[in-house]
C-alpha positions as CSV (number, residue, x, y, z in Angstrom):
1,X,113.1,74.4,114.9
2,X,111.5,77.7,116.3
3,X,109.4,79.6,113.8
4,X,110.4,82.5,112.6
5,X,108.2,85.4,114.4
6,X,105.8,86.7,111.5
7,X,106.8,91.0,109.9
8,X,103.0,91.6,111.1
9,X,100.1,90.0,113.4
10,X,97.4,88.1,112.2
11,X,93.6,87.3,112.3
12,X,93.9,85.8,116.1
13,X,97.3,87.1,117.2
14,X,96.0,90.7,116.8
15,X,95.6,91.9,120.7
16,X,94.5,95.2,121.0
17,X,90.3,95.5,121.7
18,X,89.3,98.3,119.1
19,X,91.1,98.7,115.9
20,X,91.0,100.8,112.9
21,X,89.7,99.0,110.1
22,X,90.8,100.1,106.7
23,X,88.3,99.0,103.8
24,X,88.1,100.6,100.1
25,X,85.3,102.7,101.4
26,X,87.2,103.8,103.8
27,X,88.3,103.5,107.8
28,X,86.1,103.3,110.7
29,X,87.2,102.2,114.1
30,X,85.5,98.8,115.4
31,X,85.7,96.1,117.9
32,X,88.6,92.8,117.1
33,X,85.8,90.5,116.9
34,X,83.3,92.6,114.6
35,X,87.0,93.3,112.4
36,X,87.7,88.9,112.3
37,X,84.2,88.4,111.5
38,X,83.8,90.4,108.7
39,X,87.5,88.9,107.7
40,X,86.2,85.1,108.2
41,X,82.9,86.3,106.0
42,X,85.6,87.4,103.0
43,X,87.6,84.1,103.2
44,X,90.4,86.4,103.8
45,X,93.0,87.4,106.6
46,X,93.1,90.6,109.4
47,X,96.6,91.9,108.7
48,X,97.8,95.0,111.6
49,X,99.8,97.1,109.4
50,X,100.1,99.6,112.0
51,X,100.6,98.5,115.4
52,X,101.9,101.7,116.7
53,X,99.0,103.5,115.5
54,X,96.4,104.5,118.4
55,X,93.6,102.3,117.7
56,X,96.2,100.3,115.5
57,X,95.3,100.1,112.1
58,X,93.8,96.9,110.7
59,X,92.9,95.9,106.9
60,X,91.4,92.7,105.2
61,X,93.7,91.1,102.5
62,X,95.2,87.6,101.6
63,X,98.0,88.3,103.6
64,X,100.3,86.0,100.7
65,X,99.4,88.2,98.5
66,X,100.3,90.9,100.9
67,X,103.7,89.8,101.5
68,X,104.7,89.0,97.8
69,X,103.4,92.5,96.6
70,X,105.5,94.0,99.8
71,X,108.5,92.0,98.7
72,X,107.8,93.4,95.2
73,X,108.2,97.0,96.1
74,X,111.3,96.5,98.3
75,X,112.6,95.3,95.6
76,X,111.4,97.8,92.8
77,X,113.0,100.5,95.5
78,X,116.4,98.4,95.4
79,X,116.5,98.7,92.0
80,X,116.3,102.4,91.5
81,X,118.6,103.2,93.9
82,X,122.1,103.7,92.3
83,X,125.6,101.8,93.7
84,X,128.1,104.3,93.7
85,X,132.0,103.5,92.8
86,X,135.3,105.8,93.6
87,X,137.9,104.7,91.4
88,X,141.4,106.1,92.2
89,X,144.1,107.1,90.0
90,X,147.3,107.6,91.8
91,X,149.7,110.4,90.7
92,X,153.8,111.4,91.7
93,X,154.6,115.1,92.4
94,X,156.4,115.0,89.0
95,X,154.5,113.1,86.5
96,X,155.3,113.8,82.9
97,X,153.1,114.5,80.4
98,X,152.5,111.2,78.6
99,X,151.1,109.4,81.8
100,X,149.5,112.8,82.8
101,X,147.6,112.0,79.4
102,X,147.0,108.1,79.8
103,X,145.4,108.9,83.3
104,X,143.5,111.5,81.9
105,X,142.0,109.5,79.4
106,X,141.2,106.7,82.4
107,X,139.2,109.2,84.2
108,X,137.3,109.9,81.2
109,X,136.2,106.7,81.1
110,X,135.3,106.3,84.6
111,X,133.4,109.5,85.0
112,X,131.3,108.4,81.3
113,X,130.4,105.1,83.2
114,X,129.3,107.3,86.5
115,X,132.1,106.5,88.8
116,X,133.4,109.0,90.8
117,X,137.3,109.6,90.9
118,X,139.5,109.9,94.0
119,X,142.3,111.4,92.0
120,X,145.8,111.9,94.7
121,X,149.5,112.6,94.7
122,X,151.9,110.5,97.0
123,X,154.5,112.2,98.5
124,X,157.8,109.7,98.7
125,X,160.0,110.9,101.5
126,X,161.1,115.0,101.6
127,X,158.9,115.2,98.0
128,X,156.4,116.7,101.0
129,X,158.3,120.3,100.4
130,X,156.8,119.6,96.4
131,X,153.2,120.2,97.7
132,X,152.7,123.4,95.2
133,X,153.3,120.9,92.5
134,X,151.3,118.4,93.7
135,X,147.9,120.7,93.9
136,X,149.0,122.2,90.7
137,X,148.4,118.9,89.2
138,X,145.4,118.0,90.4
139,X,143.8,121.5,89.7
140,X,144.9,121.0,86.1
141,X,143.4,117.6,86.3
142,X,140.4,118.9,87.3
143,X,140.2,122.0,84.3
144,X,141.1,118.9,81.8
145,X,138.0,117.2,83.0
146,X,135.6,120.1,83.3
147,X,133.3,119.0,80.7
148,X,132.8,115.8,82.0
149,X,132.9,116.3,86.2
150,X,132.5,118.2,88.6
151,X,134.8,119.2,91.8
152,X,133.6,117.4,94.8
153,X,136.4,117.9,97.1
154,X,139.2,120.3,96.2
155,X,142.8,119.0,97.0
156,X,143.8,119.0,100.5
157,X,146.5,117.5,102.3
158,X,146.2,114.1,104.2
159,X,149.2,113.1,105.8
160,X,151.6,112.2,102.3
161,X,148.6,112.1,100.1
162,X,147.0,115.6,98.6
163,X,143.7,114.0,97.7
164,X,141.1,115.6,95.4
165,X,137.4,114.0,94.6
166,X,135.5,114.6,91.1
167,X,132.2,113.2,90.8
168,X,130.3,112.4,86.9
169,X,128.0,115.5,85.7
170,X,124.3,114.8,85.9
171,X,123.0,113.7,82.6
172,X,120.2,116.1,81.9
């Protein structure tokens, strides 16, 4: 089984001659061998962390350590950044009022849990010539939900679909 080629290079596999050695006091630039040796006296590993630098930057840690606190903020990162979610709600040129209503109330609750909507009318057949009704609808859908969203995309024709897009208010 071939082992897996390590993120960075280490102690011996470090090839450039002079390197930039990062301590707490600070960074100076020194030989490899004066950089492993002061490494070897600390018990601890020469870790390149920036091999693209020009002398590439070297610093002194356990690189375990190193890798489990670098796994730790990749994952802090990948837990502040948010997942976002389009649900769709599907309307006909002539909806009546009472499932006008019971969609509106869906979106309500979509946009409260920070989902955005993809609200659209589908056109059946020669409803196409109906268009007018279809963007009046989904401007009136938008003015219902004011309070709550706001207008991403206003409704525009694609193919038989007039689709609109209202994404939830920031919560200030």
């Amino acid at each position: 089984m071939p082992e897996k080629e390590a993120a960075h290079k280490i102690n011996e596999k470090i090839t450039a001659q002079q390197v930039r050695l990062v301590t707490e006091e600070g960074s100076d630039v020194v030989s490899l061998k004066e950089a492993l040796r002061q490494a070897d006296e600390q018990g601890l590993d020469l870790v390149e962390i920036s091999p693209k630098a020009d002398p590439p930057v070297v610093r002194i840690v356990d690189y375990q350590k190193f890798l489990y606190q670098q796994k730790k903020k990749a994952k802090e990162i990948k837990a502040k950044t948010t997942k976002i979610v389009i649900k769709e709600i599907r309307f006909g040129p002539n909806t009546d009022d009472h499932d006008y209503n019971f969609k509106l109330k869906h979106a309500e609750n979509f946009l409260k849990e920070g989902s955005k909507v993809k609200t659209y009318v589908f056109f059946r057949g020669r409803e196409i010539v109906f268009k007018d009704k279809g963007e009046i609808l989904l401007l009136r859908f938008a003015t219902d939900l004011e309070e709550l969203a706001k207008v991403e995309s206003m409704p525009k024709l694609e193919g038989k679909r007039m689709i609109m897009i209202l994404a939830p208010k920031s919560k200030k």
